[in-house]
PLY file of the C-alpha trace (Angstrom):
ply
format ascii 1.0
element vertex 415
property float x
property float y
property float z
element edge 414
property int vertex1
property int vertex2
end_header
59.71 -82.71 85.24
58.56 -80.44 81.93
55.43 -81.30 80.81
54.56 -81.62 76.94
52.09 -79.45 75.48
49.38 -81.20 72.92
49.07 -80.30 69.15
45.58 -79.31 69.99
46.50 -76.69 72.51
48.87 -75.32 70.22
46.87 -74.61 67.93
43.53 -73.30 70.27
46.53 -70.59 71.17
47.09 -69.98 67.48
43.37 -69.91 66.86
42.91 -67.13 69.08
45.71 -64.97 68.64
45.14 -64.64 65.24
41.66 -63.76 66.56
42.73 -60.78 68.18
45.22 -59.59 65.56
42.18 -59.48 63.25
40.12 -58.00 65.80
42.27 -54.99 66.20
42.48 -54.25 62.70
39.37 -53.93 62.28
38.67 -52.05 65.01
41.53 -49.46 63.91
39.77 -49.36 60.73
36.62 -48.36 62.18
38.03 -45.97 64.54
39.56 -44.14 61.45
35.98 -44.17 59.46
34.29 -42.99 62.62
37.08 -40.34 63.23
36.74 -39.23 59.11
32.95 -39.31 59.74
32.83 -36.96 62.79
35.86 -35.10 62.23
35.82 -33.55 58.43
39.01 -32.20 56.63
39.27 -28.61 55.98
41.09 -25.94 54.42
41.23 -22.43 54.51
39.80 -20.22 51.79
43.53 -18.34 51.79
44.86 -21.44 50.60
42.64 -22.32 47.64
41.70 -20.27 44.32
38.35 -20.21 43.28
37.22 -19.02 39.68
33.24 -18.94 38.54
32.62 -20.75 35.66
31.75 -19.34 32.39
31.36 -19.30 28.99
33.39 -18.27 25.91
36.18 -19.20 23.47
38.82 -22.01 24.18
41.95 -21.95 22.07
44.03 -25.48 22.27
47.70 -24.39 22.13
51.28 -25.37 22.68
54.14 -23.87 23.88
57.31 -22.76 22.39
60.03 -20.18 23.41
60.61 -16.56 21.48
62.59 -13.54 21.18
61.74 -10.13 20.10
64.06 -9.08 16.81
63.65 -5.89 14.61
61.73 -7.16 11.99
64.23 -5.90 9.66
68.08 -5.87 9.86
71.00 -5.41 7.95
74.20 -7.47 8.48
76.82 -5.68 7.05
79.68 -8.28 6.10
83.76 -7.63 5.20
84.06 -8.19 1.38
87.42 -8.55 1.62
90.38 -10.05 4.14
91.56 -7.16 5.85
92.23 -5.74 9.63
90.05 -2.96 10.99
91.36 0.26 10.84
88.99 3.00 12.89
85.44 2.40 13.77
83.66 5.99 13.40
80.37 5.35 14.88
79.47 3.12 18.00
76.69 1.00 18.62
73.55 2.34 19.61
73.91 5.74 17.35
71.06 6.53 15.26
71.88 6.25 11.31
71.14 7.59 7.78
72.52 6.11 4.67
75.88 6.14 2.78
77.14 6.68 6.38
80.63 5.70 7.16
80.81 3.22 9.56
84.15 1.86 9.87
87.84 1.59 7.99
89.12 -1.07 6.43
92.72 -1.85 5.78
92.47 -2.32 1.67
96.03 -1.81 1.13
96.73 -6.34 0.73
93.38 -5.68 -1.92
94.42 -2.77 -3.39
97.72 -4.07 -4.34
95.89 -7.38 -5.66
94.00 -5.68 -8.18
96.93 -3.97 -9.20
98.32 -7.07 -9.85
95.42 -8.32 -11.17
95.17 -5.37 -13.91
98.52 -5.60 -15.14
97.86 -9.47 -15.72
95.11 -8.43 -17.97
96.96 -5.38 -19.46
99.46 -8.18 -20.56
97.06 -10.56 -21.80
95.14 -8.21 -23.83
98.97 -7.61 -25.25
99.19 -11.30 -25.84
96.17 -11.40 -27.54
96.41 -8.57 -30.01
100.17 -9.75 -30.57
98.40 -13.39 -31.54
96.34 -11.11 -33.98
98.84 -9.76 -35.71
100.73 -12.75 -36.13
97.64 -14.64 -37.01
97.36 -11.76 -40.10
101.42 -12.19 -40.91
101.01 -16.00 -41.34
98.23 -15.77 -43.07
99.28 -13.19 -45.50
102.87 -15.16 -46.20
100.76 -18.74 -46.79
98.48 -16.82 -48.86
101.40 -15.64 -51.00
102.68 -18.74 -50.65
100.07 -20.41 -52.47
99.52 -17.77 -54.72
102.97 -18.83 -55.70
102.59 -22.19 -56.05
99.24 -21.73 -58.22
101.31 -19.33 -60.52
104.48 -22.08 -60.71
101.80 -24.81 -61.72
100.27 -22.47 -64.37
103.79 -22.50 -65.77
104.20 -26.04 -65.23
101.08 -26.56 -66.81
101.73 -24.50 -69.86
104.81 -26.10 -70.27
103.66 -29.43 -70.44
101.20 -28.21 -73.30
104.43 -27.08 -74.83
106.36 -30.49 -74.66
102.78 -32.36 -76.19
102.96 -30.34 -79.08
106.33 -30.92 -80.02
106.37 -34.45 -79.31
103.36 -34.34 -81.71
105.79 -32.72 -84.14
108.72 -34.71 -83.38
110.51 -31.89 -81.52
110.77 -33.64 -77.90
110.83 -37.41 -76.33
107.94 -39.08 -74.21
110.34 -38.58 -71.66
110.54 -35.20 -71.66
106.61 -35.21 -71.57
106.42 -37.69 -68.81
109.15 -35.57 -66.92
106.68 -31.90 -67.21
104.01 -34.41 -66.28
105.51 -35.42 -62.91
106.71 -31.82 -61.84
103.06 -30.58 -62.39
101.91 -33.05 -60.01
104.38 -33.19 -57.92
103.60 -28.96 -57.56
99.61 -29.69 -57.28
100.49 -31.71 -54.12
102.48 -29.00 -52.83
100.03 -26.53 -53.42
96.92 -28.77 -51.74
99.57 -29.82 -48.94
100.38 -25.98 -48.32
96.27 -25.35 -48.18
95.92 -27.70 -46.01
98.99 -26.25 -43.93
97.09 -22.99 -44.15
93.33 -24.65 -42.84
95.16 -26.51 -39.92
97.10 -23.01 -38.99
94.58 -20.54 -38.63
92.03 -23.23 -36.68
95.26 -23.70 -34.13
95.83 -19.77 -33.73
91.89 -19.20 -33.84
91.86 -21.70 -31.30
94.85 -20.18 -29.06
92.83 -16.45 -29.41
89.81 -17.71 -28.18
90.97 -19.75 -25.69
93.15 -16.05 -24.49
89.89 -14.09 -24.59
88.40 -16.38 -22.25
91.36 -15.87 -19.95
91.18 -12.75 -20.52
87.25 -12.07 -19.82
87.61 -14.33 -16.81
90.30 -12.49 -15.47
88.47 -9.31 -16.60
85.01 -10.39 -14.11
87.56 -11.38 -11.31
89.05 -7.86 -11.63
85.78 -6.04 -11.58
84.26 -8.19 -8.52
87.71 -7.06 -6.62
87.00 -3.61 -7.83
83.72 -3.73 -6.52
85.05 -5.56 -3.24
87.37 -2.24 -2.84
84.47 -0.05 -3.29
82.59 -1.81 -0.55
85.37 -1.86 2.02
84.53 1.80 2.60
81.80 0.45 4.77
78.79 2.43 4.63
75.45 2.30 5.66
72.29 1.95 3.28
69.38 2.57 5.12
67.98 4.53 8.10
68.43 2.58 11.18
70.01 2.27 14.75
73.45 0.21 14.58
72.97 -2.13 16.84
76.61 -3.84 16.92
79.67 -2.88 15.55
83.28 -5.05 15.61
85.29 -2.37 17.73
88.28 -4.64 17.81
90.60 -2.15 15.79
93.08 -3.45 14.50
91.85 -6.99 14.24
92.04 -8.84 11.18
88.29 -9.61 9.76
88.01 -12.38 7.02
86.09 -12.04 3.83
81.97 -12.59 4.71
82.74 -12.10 8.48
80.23 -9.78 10.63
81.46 -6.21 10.97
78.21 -4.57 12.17
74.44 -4.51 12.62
71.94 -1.90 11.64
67.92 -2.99 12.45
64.68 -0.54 12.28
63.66 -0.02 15.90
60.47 0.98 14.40
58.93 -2.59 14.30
59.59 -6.29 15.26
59.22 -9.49 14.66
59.14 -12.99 16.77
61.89 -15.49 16.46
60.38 -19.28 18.40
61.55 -22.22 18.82
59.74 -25.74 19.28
60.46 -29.05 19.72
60.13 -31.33 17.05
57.92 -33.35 18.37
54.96 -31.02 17.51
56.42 -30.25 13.75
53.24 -32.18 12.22
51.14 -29.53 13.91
53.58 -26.54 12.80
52.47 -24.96 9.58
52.46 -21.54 7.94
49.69 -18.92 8.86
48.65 -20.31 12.35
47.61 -18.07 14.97
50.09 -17.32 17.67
49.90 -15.97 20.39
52.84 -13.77 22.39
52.77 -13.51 26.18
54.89 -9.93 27.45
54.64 -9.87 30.81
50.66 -9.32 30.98
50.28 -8.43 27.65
48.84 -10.98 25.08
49.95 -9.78 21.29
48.32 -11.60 18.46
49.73 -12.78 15.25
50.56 -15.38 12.52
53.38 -17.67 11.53
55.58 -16.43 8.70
58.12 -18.52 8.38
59.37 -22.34 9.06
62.80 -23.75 8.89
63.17 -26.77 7.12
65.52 -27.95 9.08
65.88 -29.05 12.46
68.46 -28.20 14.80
69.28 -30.37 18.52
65.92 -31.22 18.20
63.99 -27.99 18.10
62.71 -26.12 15.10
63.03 -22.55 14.27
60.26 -20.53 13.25
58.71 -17.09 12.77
55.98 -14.93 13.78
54.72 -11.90 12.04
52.84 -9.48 15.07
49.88 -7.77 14.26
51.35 -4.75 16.31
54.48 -4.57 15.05
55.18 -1.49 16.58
53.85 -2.35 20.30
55.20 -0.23 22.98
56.35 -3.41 24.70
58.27 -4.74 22.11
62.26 -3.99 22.76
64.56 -6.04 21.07
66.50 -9.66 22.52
63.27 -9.59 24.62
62.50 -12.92 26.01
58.97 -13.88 25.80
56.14 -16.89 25.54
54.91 -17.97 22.46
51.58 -20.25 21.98
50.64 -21.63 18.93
47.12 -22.29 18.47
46.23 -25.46 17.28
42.22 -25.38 17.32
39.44 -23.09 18.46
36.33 -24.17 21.00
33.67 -20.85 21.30
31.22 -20.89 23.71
32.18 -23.56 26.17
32.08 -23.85 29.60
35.59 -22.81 30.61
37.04 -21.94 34.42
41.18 -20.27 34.50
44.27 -23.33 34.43
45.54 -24.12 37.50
47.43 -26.62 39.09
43.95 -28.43 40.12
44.11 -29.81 36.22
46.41 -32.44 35.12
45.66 -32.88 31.37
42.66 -33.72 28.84
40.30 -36.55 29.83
37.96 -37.53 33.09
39.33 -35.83 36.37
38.35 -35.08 39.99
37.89 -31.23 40.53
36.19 -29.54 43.90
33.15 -27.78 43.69
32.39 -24.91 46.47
29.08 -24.72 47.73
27.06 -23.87 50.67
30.86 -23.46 52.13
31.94 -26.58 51.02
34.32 -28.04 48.67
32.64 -31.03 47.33
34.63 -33.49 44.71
33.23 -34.16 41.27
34.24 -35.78 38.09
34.33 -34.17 34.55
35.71 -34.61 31.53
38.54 -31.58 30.62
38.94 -30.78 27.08
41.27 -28.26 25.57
43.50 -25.77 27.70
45.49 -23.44 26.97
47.94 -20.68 29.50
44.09 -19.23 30.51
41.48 -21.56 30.56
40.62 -24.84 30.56
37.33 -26.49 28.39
35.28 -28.43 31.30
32.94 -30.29 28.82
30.08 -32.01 31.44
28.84 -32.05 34.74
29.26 -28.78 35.34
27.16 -25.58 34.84
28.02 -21.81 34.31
28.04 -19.97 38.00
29.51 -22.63 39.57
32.38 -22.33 41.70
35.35 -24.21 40.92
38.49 -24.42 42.37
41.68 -24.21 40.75
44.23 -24.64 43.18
46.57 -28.27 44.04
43.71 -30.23 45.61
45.56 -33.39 45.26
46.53 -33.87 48.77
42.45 -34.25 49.25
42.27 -36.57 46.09
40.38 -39.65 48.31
38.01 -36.65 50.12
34.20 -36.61 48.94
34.00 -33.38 50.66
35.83 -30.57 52.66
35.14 -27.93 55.02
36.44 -24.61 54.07
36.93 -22.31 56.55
37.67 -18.32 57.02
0 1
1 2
2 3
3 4
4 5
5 6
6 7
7 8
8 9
9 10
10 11
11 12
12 13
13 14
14 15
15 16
16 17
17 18
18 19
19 20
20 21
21 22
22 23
23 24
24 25
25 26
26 27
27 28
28 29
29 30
30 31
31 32
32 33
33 34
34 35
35 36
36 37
37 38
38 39
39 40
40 41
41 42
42 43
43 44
44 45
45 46
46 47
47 48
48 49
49 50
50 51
51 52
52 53
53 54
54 55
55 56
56 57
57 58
58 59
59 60
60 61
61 62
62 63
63 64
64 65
65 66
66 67
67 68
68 69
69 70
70 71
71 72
72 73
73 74
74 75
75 76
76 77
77 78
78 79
79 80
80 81
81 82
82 83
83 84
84 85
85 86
86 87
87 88
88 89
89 90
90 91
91 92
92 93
93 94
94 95
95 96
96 97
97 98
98 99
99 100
100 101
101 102
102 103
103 104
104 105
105 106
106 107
107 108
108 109
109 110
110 111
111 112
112 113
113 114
114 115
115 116
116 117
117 118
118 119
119 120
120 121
121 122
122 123
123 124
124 125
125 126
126 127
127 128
128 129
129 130
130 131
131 132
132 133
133 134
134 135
135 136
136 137
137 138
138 139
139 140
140 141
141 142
142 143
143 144
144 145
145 146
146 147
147 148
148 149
149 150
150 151
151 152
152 153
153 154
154 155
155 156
156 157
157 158
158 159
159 160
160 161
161 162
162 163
163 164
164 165
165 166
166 167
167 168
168 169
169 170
170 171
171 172
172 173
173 174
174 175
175 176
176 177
177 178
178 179
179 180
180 181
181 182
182 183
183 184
184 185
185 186
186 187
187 188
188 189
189 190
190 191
191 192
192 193
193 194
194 195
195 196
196 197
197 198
198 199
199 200
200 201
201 202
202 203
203 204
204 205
205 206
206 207
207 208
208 209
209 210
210 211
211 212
212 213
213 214
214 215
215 216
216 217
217 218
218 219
219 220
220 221
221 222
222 223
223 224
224 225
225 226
226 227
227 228
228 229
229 230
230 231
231 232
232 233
233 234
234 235
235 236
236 237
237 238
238 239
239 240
240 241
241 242
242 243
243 244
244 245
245 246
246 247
247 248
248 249
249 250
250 251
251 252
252 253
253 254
254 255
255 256
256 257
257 258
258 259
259 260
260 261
261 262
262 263
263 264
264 265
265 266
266 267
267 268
268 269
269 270
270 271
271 272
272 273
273 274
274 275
275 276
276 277
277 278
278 279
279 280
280 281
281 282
282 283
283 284
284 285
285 286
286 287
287 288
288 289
289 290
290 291
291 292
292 293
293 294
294 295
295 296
296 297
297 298
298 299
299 300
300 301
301 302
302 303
303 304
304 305
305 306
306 307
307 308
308 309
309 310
310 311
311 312
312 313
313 314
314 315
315 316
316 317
317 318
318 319
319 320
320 321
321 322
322 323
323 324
324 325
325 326
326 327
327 328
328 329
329 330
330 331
331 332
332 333
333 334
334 335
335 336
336 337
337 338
338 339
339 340
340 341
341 342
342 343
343 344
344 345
345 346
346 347
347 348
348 349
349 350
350 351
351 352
352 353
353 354
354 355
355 356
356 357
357 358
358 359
359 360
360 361
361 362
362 363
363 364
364 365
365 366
366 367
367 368
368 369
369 370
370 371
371 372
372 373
373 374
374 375
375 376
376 377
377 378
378 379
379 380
380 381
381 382
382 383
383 384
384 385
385 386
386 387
387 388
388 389
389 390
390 391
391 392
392 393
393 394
394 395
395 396
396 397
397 398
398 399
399 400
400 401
401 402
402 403
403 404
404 405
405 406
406 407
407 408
408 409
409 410
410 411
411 412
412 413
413 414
């Protein structure tokens, strides 16, 4: 027959194993602080990069992208819809000006300004005919009144005539009254037939100036087609290298579309990008620095965008070496902007050992040891990093990923 444990045994056997669960742990712990004691990490000095501190100037910079352009280049558009014809030089040739460079089809234009010249031709017709009837019209109203003014000096005469005889007994107040009405009725001719006259030559005035400005309109649209056709014999205007030409013969080009590319080879300019989030720091006449391979090329920002595009601005930097034997155009390169200027600071090369601006954990060498100590990093740029305290110029410090030693005090280094 089973027989019942007691509560209290229970939980004597609880008691204890709990006892020896703690015991273990903290025996394990001490075994791995008596194992880090004796047995120090290490690294070898292959795997780390030291630099000796010094001192000197700290620029604070960010980062955009650039590419190397001529600083000057002509785009050479099609001022007029056409096809190409025959391209005469090819890209890459060397250039002087009033060069041909290509052949446009102008034969579509050149018939349009044909048209366009007989419009005006006829216009100018139109007008001078509106002249000349303008004169006619005026000269046969003019008679017309002269007429009228010479029929109501009669009229008027005659009614002097028919007074004095009625005076004398030789006429009747009606035939007064009737000399009286056709004078008056012939003074309202007469003003009606001025007025006829007024109203006429402000409608034909009105009808020649509104043809002259037809006519000068069409006039400037005929001379900006003639000058159109003048430019379609594509030329060059300066001393260059043509850098792109459309070779698609017989491909129709529209008005304002691309047909080739001439820059001076002679000297360049950066085009950069940055993203928008630094556009409050972006202004005109900051330093900036490009990065060529190993070369470092100094200059200015000339030029901002104002407007943003997918989040990035455009820019541009004027080089003081314009002509720099590294500079080839479409090059690729790293631009820094320079934001603010530290001299004579303690400073050690960026690395991956440096995660920002603000209190950090860096490894000191010495006496063959890399021993961990805090400072406070300032500004950094692509060279150097500011290390503002605890530190001292000579020191060693090293630069390299020491993050998998981040909880280490110290570290052997060996050969």
């Amino acid at each position: 027959m089973d027989k019942l444990i007691s509560r209290e045994v229970l939980q004597q056997r609880k008691r204890r194993l709990i006892y020896v669960i703690i015991a273990g742990v903290i025996l394990f712990l001490c075994t791995i602080v008596i194992f880090r004691i004796i047995i120090k990490p290490s690294v070898s000095k292959s795997q780390i990069a030291v630099f000796i501190a010094d001192v000197g100037p700290v620029e604070n910079t960010i980062t955009a992208a650039g590419e190397i352009l001529p600083e000057f280049e002509q785009v050479i558009t099609s001022p007029i819809n056409s096809s190409i014809q025959s391209v005469l030089i090819q890209a890459g040739t060397s250039v002087k000006p009033e060069q041909a460079i290509l052949i446009l089809d102008k034969a579509s234009s050149q018939a349009e300004f044909e048209k366009q010249k007989f419009q005006l031709e006829s216009k100018r017709n139109t007008i001078h005919k509106l002249g000349l009837d303008l004169n006619k019209i005026l000269y046969d109203l003019k008679s017309s009144n002269e007429i009228k003014q010479l029929k109501i000096n009669s009229l008027e005469a005659t009614l002097e005539d028919y007074k004095r005889l009625f005076r004398a007994g030789g006429a009747t107040k009606e035939d007064v009254a009737k000399a009286e009405l056709e004078l008056k009725v012939a003074r309202l001719e007469k003003k009606q037939l001025e007025n006829e006259i007024r109203s006429k030559v402000e409608t034909m005035k009105s009808e020649m100036r509104e043809s002259e400005l037809d006519a000068s309109i069409q006039e400037k649209d005929l001379s900006e087609l003639g000058r159109k056709l003048h430019q379609a014999n594509i030329l060059t205007t300066r001393s260059g290298v043509l850098t792109w030409v459309n070779g698609n013969i017989g491909a129709s080009v529209r008005e304002g579309e691309v047909l080739a590319r001439i820059a001076d080879l002679r000297t360049f300019k950066v085009a950069a990008t940055l993203s928008d989030s630094y556009l409050d720091q972006l202004r005109r006449g900051m330093p900036a620095i490009v990065r060529i391979n190993d070369s470092l090329l100094r200059g200015s920002v000339a030029s901002i965008s104002p407007s943003v595009q997918n989040g990035l601005i455009s820019f541009e930097i004027q080089l003081e070496e314009k002509n720099h034997k590294l500079l080839r155009p479409n090059l690729k390169a790293d631009v820094f902007l320079v934001t603010e200027l530290h001299d004579h600071v303690v400073r050690v090369a960026n690395g991956p050992a440096f995660k920002g601006a603000g209190p950090q954990d860096i490894f000191i060498v010495k006496d063959g040891k890399a021993v961990r100590r805090t400072v406070h990093v300032g500004m950094s740029n692509f060279d150097y990093v500011e290390l503002k305290d605890n530190i001292q110029r000579g020191e060693a410090v090293i630069t390299s990923d020491m993050s998998d030693f981040k909880n280490t005090k110290e570290i052997n280094i060996t050969d």
